[in-house]
C-alpha positions as CSV (number, residue, x, y, z in Angstrom):
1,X,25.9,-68.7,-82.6
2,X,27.9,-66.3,-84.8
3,X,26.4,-64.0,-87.1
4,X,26.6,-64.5,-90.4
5,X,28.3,-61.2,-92.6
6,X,26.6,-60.2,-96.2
7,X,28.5,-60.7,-99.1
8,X,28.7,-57.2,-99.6
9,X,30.0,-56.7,-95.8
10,X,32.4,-59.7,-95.5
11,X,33.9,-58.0,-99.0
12,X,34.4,-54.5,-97.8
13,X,35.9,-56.1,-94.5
14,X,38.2,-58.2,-96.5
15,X,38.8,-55.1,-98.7
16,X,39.8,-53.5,-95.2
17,X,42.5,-56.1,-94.0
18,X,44.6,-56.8,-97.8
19,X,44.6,-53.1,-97.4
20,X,46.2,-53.1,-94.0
21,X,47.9,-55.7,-95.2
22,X,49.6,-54.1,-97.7
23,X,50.1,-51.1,-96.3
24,X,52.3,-52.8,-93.5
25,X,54.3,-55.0,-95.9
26,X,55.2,-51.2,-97.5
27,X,56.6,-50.1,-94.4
28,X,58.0,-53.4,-93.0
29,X,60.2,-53.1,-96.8
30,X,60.6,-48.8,-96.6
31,X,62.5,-49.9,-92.6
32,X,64.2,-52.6,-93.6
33,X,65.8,-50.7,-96.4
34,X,66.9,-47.6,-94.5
35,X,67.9,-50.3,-91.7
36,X,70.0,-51.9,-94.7
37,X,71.4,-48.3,-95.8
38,X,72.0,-47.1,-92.3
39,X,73.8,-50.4,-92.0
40,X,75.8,-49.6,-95.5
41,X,74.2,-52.9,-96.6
42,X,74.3,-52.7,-100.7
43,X,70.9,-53.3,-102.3
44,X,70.3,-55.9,-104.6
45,X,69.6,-53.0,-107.2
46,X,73.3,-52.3,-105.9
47,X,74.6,-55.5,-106.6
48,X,73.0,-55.7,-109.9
49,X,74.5,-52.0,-111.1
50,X,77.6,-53.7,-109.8
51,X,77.6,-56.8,-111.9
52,X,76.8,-54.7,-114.7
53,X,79.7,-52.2,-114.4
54,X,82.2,-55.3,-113.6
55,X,80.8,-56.9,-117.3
56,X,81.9,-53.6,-118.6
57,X,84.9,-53.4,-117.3
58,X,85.8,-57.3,-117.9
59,X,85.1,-56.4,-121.7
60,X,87.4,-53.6,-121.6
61,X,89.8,-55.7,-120.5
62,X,89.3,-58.5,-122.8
63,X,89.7,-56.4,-125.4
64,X,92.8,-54.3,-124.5
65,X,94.3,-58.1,-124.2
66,X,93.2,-58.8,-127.4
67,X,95.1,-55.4,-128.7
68,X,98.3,-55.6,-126.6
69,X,98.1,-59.7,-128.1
70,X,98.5,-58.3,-131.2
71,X,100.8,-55.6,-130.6
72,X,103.2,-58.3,-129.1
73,X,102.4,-60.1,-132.0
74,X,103.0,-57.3,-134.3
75,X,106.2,-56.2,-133.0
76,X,107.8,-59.6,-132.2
77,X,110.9,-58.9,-134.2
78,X,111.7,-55.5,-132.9
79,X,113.1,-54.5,-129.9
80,X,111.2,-53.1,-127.3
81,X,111.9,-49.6,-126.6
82,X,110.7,-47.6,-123.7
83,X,109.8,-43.7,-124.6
84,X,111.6,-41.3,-122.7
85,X,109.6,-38.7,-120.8
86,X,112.3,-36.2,-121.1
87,X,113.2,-36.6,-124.7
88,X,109.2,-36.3,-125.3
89,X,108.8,-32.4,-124.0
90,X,112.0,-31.2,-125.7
91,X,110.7,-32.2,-128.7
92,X,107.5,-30.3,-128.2
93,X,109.3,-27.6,-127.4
């Protein structure tokens, strides 16, 4: 029949393999990310950064509309008028 482990054995042996354990799951994740990077796979920390930057950016956005809306509105009854590059360095001058 089997032998039968002490408690304080069958710990430190249990101690032993979540170590191992954990110890390959850190480099099963460390290869698949460089096999990810090498692959120019974005991360999820990628993505993320990316979702973030595009919410900027849509806010920007929203709120140059917002602006220009007003500047339309603003200016309604005046022609539009287009500035002359030219016109704009002599007068500097």
């Amino acid at each position: 029949m089997g032998r039968v482990l002490s408690p304080e054995k069958a710990g430190a042996v249990l101690q032993t393999i979540l170590a191992a354990a954990g110890e390959a799951r850190e480099r099963v994740d460390r290869l698949a990310r460089a096999a990810l990077e090498a692959a120019q796979v974005p991360s999820s920390r990628d993505l993320e950064e990316l979702k973030r930057r595009l919410a900027e950016m849509e806010e920007l956005l929203d709120g140059l509309a917002v602006r220009l809306a007003r500047a339309e509105a603003h200016d309604g009854d005046q022609p539009a008028t287009v500035a002359d590059p030219a016109r704009e360095d002599s007068a500097r001058s």
